[in-house]
DOVEX-116231 format. One record per atom (N, C-alpha, C, O): atom name; residue number from 0; residue in one letter; x, y, z. Coordinates in Angstrom, 2 decimals. Example, Ala and Ser with C-alpha at 12.3 -4.5 7.8 and 13.67 -1.06 7.14 Angstrom:
at/i/aa/u/v/w
N/0/A/13.19/-5.69/7.80
CA/0/A/12.30/-4.50/7.80
C/0/A/13.20/-3.30/7.80
O/0/A/14.24/-3.32/8.46
N/1/S/12.85/-2.25/7.08
CA/1/S/13.67/-1.06/7.14
C/1/S/12.90/0.03/7.87
O/1/S/13.41/1.14/8.04
end
This chain:
at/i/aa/u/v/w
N/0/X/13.82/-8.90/-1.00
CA/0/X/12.92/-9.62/-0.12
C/0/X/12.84/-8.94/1.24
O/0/X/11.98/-9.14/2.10
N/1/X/13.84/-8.12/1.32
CA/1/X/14.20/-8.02/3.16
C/1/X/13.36/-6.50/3.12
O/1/X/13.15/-5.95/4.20
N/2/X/12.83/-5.80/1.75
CA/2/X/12.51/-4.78/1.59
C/2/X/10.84/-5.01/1.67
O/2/X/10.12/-4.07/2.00
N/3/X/10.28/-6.30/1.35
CA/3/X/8.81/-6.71/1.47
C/3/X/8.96/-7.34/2.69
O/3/X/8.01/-8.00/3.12
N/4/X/9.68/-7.27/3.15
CA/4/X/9.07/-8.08/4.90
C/4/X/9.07/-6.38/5.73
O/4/X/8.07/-5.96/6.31
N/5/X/9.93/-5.85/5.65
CA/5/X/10.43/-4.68/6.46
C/5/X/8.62/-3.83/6.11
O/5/X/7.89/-3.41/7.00
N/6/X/8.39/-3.79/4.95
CA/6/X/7.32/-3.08/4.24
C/6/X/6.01/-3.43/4.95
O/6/X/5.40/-2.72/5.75
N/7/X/5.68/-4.73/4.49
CA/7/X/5.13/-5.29/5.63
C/7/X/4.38/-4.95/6.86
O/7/X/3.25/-4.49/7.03
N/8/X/5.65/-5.44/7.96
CA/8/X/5.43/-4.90/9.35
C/8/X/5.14/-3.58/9.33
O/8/X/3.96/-3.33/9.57
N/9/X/5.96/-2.49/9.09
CA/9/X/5.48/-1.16/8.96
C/9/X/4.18/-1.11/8.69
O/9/X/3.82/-0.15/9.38
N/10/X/3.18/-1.56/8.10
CA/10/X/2.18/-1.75/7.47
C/10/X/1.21/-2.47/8.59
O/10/X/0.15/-2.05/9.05
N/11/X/1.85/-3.57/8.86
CA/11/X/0.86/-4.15/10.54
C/11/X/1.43/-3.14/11.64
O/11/X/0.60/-2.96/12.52
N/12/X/2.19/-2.68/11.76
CA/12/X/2.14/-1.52/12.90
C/12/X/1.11/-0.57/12.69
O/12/X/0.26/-0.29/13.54
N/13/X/1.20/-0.05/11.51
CA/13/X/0.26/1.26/11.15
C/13/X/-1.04/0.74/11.11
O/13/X/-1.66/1.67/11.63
N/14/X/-1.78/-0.04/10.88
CA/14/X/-3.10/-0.94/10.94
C/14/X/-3.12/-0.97/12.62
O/14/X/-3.90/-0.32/13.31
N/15/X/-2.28/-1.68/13.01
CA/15/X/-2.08/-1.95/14.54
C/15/X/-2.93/-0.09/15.36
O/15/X/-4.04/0.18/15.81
N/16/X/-1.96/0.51/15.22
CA/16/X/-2.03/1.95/15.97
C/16/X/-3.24/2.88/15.03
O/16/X/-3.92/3.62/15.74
N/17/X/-3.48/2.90/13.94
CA/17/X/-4.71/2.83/13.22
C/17/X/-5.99/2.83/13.50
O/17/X/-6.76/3.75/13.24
N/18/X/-6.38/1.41/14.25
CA/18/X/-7.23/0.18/14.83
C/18/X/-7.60/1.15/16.25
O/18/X/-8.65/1.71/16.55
N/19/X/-6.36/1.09/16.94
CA/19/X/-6.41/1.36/17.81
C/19/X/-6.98/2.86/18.31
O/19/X/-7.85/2.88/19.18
N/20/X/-6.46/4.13/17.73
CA/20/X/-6.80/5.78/17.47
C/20/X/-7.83/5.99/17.41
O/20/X/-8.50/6.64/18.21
N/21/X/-8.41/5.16/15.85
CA/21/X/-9.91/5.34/15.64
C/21/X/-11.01/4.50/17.07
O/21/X/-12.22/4.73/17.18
N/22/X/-10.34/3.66/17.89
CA/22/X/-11.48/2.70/18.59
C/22/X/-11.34/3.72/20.11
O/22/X/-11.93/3.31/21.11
N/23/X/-10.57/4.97/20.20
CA/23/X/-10.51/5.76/21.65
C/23/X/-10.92/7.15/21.33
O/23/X/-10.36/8.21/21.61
N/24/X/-12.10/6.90/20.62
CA/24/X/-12.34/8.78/20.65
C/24/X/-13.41/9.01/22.21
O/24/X/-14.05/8.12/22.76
N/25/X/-13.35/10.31/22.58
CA/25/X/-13.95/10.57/23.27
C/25/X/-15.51/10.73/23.99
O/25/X/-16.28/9.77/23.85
N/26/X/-15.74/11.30/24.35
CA/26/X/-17.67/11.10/24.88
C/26/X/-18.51/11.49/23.91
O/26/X/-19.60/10.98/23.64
N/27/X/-17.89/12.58/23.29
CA/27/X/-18.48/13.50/22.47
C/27/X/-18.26/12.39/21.33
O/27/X/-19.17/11.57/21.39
N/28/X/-17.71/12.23/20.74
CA/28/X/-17.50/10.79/19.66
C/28/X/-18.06/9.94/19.51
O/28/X/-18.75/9.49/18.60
N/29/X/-17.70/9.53/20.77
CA/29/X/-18.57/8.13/21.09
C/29/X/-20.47/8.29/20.94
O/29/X/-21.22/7.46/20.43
N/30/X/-20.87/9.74/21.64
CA/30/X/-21.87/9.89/20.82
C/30/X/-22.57/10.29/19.40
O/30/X/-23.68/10.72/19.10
N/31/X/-21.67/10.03/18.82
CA/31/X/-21.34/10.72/17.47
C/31/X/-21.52/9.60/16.65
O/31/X/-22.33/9.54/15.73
N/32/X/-20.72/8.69/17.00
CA/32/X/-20.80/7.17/16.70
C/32/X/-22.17/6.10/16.44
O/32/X/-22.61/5.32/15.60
N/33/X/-22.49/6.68/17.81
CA/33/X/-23.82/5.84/18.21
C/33/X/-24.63/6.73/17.20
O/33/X/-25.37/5.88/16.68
N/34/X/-24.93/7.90/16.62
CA/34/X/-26.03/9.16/15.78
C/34/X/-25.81/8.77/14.69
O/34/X/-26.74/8.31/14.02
N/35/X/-24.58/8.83/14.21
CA/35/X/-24.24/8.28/13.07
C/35/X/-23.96/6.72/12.59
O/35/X/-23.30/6.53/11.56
N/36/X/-24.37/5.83/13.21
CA/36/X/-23.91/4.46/13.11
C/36/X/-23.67/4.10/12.40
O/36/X/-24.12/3.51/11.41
N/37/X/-22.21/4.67/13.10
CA/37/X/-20.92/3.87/12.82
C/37/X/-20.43/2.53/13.32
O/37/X/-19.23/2.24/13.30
N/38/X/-21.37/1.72/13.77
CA/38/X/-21.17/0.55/14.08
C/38/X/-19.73/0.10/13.81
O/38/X/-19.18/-0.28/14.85
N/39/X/-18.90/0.03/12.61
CA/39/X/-17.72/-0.20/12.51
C/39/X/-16.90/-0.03/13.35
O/39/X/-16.10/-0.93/13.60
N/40/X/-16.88/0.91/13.89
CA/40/X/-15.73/1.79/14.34
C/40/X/-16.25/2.14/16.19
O/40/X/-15.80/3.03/16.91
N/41/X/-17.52/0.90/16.59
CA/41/X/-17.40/0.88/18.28
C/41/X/-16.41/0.42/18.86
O/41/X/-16.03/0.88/19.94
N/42/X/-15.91/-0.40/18.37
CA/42/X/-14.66/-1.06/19.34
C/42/X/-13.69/-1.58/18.73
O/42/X/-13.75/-1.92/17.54
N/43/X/-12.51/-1.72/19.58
CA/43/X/-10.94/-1.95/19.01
C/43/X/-10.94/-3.34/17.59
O/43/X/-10.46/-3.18/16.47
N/44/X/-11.51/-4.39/18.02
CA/44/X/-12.32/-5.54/16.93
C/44/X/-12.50/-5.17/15.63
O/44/X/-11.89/-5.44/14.60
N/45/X/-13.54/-4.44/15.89
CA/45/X/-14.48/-3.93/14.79
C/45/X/-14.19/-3.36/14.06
O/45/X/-14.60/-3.65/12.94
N/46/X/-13.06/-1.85/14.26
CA/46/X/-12.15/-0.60/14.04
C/46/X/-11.15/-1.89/12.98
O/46/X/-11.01/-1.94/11.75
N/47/X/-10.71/-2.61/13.85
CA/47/X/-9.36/-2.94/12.93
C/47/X/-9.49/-4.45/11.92
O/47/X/-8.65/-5.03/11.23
N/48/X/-10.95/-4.76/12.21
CA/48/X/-11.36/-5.56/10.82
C/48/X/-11.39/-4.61/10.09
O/48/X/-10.46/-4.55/9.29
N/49/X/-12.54/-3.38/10.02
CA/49/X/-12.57/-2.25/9.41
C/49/X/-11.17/-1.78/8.31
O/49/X/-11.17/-1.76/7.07
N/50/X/-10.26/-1.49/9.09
CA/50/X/-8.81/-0.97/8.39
C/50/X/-8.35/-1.91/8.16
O/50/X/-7.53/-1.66/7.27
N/51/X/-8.31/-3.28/8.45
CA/51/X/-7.33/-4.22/7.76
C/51/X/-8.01/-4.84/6.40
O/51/X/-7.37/-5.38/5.50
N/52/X/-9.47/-4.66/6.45
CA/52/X/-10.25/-4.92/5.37
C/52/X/-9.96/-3.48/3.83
O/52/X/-9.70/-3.64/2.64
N/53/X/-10.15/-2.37/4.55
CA/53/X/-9.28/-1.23/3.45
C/53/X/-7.96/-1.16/3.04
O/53/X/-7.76/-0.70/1.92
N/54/X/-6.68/-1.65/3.94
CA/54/X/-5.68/-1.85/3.52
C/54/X/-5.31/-2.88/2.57
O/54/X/-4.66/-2.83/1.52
N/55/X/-6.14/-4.27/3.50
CA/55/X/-5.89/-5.72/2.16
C/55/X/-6.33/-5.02/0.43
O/55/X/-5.58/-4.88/-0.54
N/56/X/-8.08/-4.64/0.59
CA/56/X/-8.38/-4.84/-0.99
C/56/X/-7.23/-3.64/-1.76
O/56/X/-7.22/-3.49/-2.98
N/57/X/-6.24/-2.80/-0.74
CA/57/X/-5.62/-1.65/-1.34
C/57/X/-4.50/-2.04/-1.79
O/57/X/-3.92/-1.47/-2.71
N/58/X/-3.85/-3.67/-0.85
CA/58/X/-2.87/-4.19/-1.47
C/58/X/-3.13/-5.10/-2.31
O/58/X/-2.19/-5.69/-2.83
N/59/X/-4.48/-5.45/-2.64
CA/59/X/-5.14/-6.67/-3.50
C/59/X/-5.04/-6.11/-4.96
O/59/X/-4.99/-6.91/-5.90
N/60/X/-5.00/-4.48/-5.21
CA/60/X/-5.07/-3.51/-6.26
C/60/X/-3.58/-3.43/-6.61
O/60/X/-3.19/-3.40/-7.77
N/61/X/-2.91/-3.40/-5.76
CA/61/X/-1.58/-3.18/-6.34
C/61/X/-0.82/-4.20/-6.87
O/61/X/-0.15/-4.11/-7.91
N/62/X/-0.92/-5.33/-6.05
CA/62/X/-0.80/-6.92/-6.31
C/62/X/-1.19/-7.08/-8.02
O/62/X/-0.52/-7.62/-8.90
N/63/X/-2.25/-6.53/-8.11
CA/63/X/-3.09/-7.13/-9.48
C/63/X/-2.64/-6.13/-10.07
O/63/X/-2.56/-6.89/-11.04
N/64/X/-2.18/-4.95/-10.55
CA/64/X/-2.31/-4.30/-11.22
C/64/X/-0.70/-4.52/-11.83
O/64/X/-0.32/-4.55/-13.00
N/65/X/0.10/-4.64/-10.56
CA/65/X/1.52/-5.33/-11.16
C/65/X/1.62/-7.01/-11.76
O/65/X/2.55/-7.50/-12.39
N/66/X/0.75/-7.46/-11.47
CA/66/X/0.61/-8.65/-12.14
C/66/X/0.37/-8.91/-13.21
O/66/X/1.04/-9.75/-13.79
N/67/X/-0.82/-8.19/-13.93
CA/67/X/-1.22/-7.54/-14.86
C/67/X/0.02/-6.87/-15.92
O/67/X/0.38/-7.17/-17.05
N/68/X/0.23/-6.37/-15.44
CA/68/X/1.56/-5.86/-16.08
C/68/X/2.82/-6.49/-16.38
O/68/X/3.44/-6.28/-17.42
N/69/X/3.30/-7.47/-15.22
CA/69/X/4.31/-8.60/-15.99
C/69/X/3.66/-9.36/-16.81
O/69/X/4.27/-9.45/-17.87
N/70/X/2.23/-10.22/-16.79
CA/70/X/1.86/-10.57/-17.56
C/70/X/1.62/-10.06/-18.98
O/70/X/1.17/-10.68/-19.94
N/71/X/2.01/-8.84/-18.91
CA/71/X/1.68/-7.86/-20.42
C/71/X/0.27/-7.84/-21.12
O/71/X/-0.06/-7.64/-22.29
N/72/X/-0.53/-8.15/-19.84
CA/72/X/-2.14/-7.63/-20.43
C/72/X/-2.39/-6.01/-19.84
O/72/X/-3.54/-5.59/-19.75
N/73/X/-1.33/-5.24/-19.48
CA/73/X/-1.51/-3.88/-18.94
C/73/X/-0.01/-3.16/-19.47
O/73/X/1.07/-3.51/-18.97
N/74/X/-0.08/-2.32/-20.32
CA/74/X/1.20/-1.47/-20.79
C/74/X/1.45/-0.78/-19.49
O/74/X/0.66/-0.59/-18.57
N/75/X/3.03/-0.36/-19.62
CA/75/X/3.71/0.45/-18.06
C/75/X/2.84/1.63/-17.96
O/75/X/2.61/2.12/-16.86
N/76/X/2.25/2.21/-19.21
CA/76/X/1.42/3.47/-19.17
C/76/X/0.11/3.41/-18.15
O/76/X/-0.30/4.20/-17.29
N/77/X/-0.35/2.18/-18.58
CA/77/X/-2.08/2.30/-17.70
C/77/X/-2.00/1.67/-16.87
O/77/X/-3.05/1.37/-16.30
N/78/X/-0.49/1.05/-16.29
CA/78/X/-0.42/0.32/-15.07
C/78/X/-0.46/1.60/-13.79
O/78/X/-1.01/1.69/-12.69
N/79/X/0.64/2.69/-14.80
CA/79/X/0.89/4.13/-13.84
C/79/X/-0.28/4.64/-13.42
O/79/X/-0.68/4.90/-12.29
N/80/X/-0.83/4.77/-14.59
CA/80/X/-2.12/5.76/-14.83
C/80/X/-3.01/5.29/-13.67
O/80/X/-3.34/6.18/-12.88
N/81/X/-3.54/3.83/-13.39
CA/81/X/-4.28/3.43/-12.24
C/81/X/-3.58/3.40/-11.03
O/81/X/-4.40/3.32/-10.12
N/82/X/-2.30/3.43/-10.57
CA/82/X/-1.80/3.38/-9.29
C/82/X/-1.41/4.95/-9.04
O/82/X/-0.86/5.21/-7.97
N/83/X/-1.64/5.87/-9.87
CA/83/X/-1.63/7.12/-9.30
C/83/X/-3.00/7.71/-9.77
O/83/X/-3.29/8.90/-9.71
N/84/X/-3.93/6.57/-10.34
CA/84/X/-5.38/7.26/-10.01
C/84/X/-5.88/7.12/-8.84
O/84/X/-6.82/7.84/-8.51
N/85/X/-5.25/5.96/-7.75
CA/85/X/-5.53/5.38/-6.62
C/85/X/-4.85/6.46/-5.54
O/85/X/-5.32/6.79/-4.45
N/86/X/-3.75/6.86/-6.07
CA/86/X/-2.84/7.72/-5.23
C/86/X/-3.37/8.88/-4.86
O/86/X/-3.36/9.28/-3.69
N/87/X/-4.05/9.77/-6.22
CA/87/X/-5.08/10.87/-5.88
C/87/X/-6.16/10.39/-5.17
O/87/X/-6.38/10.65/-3.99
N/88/X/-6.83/9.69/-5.89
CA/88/X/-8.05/9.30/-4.65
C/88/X/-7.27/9.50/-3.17
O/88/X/-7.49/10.39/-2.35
N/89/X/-6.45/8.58/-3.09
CA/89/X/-6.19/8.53/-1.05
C/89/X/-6.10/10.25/-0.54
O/89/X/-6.60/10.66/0.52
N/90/X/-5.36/11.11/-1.52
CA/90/X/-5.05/12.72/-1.45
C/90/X/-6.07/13.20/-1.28
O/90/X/-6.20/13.86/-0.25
N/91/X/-7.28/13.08/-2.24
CA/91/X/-8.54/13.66/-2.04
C/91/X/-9.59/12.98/-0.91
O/91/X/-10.73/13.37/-0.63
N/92/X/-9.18/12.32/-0.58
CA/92/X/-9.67/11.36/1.20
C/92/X/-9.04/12.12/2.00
O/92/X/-9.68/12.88/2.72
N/93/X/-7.63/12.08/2.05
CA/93/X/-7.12/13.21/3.39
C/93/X/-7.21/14.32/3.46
O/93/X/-6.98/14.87/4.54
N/94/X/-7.72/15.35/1.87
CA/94/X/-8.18/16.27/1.88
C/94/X/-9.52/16.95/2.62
O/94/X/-9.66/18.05/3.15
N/95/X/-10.70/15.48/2.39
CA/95/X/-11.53/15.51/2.61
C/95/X/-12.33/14.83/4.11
O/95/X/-13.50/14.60/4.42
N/96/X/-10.74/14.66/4.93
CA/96/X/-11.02/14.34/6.35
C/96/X/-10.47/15.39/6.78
O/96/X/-10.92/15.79/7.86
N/97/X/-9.41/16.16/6.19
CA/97/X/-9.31/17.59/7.07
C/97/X/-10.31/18.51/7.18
O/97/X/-10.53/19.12/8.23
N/98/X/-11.13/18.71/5.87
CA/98/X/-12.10/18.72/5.76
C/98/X/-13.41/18.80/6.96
O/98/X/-13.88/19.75/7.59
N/99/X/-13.69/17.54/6.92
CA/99/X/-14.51/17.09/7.95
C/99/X/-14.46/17.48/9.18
O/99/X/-15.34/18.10/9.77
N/100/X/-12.71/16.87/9.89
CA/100/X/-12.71/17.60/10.81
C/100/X/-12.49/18.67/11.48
O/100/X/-12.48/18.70/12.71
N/101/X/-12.23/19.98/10.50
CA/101/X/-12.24/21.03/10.75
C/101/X/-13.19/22.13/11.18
O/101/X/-13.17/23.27/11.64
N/102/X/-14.17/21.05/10.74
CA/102/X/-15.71/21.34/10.98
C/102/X/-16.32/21.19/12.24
O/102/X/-15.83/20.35/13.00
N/103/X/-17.52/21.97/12.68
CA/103/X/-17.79/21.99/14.45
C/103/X/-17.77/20.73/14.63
O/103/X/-16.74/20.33/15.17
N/104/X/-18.93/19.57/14.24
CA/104/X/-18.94/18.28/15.10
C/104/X/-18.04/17.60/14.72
O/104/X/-17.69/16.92/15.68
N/105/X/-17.34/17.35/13.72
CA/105/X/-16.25/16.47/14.07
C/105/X/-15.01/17.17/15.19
O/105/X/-14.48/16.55/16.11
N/106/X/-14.87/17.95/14.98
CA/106/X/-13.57/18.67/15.64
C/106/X/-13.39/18.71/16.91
O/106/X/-12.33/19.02/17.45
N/107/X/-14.86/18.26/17.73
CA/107/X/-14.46/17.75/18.95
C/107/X/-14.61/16.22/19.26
O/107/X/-15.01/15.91/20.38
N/108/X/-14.29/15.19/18.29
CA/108/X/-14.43/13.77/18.92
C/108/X/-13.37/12.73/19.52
O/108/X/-13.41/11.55/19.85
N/109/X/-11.76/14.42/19.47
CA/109/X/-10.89/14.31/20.41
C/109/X/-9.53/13.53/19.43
O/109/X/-9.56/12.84/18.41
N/110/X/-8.54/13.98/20.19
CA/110/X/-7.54/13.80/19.12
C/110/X/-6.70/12.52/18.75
O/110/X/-5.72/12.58/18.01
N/111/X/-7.19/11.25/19.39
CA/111/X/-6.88/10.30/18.84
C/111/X/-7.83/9.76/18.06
O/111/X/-7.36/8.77/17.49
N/112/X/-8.57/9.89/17.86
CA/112/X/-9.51/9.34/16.98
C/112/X/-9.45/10.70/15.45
O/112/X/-9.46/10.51/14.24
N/113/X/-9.42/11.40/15.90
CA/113/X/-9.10/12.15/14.22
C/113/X/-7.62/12.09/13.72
O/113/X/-7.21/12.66/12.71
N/114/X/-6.77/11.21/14.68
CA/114/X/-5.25/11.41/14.20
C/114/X/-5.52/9.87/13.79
O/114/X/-4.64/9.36/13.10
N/115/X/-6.48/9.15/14.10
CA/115/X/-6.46/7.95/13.52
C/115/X/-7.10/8.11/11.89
O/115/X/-6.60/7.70/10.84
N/116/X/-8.20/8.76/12.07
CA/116/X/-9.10/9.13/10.79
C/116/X/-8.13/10.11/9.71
O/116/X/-8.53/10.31/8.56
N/117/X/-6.89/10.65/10.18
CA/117/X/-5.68/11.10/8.97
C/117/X/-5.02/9.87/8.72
O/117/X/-4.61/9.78/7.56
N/118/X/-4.80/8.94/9.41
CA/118/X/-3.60/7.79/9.55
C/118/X/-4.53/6.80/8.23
O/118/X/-3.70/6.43/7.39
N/119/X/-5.38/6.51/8.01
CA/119/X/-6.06/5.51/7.10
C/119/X/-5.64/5.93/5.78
O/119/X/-4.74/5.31/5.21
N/120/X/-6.17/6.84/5.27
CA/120/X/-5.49/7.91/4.28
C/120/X/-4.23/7.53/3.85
O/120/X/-3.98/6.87/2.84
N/121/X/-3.34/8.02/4.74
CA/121/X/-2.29/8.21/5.05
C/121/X/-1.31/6.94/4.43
O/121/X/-0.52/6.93/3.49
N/122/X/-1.84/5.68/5.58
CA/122/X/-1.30/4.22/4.60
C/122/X/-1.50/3.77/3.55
O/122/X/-0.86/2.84/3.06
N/123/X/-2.66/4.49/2.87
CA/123/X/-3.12/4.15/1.16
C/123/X/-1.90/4.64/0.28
O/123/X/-1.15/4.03/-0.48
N/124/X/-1.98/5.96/0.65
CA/124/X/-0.98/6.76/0.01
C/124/X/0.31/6.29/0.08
O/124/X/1.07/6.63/-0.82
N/125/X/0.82/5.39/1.17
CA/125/X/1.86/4.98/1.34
C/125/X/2.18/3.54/0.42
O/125/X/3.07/3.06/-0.28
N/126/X/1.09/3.27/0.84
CA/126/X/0.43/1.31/-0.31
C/126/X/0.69/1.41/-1.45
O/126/X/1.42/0.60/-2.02
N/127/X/0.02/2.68/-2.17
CA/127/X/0.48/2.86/-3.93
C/127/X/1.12/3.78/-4.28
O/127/X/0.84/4.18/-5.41
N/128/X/2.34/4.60/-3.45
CA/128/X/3.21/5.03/-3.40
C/128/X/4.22/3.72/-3.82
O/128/X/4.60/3.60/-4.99
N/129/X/4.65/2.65/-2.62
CA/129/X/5.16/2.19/-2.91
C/129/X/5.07/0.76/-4.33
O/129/X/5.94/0.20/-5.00
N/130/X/3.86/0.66/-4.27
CA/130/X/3.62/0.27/-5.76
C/130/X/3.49/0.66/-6.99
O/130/X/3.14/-0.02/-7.95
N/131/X/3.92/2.33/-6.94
CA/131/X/4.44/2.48/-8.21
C/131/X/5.50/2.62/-8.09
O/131/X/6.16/2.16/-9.03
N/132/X/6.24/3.24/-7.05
CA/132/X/7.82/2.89/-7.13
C/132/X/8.17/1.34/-7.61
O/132/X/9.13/0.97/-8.30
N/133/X/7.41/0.80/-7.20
CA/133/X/8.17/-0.56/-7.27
C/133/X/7.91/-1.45/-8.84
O/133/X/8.57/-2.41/-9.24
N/134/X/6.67/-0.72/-9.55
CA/134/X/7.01/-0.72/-10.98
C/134/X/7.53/0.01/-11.90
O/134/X/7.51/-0.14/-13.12
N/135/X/7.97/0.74/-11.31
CA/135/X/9.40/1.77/-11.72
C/135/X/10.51/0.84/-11.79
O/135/X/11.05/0.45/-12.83
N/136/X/10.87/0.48/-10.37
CA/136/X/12.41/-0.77/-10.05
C/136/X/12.01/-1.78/-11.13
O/136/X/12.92/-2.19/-11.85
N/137/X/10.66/-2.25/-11.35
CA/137/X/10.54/-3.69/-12.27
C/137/X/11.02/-3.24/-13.96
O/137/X/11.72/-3.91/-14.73
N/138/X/10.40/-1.88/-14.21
CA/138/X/10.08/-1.73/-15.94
C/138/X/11.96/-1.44/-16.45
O/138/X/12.47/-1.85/-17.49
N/139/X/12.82/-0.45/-15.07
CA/139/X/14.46/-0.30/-14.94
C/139/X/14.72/-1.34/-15.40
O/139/X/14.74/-1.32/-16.63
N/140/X/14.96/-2.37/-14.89
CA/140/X/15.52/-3.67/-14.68
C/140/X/15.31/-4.13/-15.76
O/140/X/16.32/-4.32/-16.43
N/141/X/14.18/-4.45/-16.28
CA/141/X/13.91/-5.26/-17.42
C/141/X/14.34/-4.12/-18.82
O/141/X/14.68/-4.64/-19.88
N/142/X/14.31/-2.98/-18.72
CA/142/X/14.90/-1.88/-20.13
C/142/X/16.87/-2.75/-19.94
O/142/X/17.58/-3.37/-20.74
N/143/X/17.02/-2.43/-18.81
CA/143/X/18.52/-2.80/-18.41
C/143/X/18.65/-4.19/-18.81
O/143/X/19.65/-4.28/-19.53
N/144/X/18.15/-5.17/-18.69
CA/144/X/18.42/-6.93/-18.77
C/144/X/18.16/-6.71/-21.09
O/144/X/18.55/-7.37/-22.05
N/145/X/17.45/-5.64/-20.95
CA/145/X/17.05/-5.60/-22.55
C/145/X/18.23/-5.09/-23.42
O/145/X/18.51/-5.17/-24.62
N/146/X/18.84/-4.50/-22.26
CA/146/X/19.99/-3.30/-23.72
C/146/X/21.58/-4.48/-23.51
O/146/X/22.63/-4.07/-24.00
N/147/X/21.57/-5.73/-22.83
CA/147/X/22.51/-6.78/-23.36
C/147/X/22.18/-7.19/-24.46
O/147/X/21.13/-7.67/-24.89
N/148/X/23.96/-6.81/-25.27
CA/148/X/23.78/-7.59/-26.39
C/148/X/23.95/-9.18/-26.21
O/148/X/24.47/-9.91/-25.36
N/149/X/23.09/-9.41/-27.67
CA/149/X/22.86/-11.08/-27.53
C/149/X/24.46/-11.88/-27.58
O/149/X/24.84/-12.98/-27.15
N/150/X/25.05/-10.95/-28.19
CA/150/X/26.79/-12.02/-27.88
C/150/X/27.23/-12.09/-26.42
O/150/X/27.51/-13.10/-25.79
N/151/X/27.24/-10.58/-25.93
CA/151/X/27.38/-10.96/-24.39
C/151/X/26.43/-11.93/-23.64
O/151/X/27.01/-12.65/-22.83
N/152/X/25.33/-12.07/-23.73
CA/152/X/24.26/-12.77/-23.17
C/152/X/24.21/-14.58/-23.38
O/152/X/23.85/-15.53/-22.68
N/153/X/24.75/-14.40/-24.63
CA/153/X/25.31/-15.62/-24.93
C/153/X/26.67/-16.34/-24.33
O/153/X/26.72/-17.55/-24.10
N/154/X/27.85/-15.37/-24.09
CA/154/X/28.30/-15.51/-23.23
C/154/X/28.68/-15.90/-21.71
O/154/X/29.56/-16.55/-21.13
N/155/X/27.52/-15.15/-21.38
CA/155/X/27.45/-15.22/-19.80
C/155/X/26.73/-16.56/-19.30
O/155/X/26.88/-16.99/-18.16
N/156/X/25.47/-17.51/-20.82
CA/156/X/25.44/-18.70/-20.65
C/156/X/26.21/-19.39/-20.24
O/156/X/26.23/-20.04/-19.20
N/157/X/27.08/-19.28/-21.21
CA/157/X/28.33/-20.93/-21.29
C/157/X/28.82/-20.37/-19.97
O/157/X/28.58/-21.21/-19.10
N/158/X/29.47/-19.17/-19.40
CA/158/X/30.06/-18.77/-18.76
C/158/X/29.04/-19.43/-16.77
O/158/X/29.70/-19.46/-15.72
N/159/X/28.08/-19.69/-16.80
CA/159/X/27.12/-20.03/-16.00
C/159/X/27.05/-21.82/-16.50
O/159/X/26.47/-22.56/-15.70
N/160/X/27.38/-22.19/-17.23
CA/160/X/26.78/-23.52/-17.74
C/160/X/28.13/-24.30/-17.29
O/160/X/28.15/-25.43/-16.81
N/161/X/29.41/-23.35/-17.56
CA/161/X/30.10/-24.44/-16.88
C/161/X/30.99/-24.38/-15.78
O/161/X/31.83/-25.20/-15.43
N/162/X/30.60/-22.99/-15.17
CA/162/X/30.43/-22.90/-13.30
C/162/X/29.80/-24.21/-13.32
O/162/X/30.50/-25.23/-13.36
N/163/X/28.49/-24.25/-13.30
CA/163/X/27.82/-25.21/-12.88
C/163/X/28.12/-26.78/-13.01
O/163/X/27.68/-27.59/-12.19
N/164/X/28.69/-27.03/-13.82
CA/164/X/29.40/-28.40/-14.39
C/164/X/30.74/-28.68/-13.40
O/164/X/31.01/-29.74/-12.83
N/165/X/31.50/-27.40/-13.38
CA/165/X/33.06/-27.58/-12.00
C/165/X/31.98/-27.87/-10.80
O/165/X/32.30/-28.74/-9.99
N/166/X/30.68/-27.18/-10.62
CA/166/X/30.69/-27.33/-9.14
C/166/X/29.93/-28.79/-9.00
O/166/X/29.71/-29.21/-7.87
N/167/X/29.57/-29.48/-10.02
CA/167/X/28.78/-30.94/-10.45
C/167/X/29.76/-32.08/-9.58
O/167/X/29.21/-32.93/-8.87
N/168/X/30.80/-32.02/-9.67
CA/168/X/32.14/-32.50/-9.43
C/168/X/32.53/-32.89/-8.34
O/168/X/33.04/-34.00/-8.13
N/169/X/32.30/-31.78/-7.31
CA/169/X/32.61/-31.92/-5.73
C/169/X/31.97/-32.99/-5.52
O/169/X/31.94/-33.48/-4.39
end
């Protein structure tokens, strides 16, 4: 639990400073903004509905796709297969903002705003990174809870059934 709260915040920080990178680019940007309307991305508001709206549906995907999977309407295979089809996608996004801004007009719209435009990327990759690790820890656990034999398991009932009965008592 202390590993999804910690996860979390890290996660509203990076949205936080995110929000913020992309909403301070420079003159040259800012007219860049206005040519290209980008309406999203005029002001600090707007910027971080923007990214908190790409981060949610990114944790809305991982949410479901592990859900899906304890429920056993998704084998561990095509649970992987979509959270590291998501994983390349974010790779080929940061590929394709270095990309961008390596190029004349982006490359001057100043360096917090393109260190924000790597940072979006950046937390996806981090989002279903840690959601396939973390159906890695789930599929462990459950092979491990599987290879008890049923005498031990049977065991460790009664062995739990009448803990619980001494502590009935107090």
């Amino acid at each position: 639990m202390i590993r999804k709260v910690t996860f979390y915040w890290l996660l509203l920080t990076l949205i936080l400073v995110d929000s913020w990178l992309l909403s301070k680019p420079n003159i040259l940007g800012k007219i860049g903004l206005i040519i290209y309307k980008y309406h999203y991305l005029r002001s600090f508001p707007r910027t971080l509905l923007t990214v908190w709206t790409v981060v949610s549906i990114s944790i809305l995907i991982v949410l479901l796709v592990q859900y899906l999977q304890r429920q056993k309407k998704l084998t561990r295979r095509v649970s992987n297969f979509i959270l590291g089809a998501c994983l390349c996608a974010s790779l080929l996004i940061i590929a394709k903002v270095y990309i961008d801004f390596t190029s004349w007009s982006y490359s001057h719209t100043g360096l917090k705003f393109r260190y924000g435009a790597y940072l979006l990327p950046t937390i996806l990759m981090i989002i279903f990174t840690n959601g396939l690790v973390q159906l890695q820890r789930n599929a462990n656990s459950r092979q491990e809870g599987a290879s008890i034999p049923p005498d031990d398991i049977l065991q460790i009932q009664e062995a739990s059934a009448s803990f619980s009965s001494d502590t009935s008592q107090l």
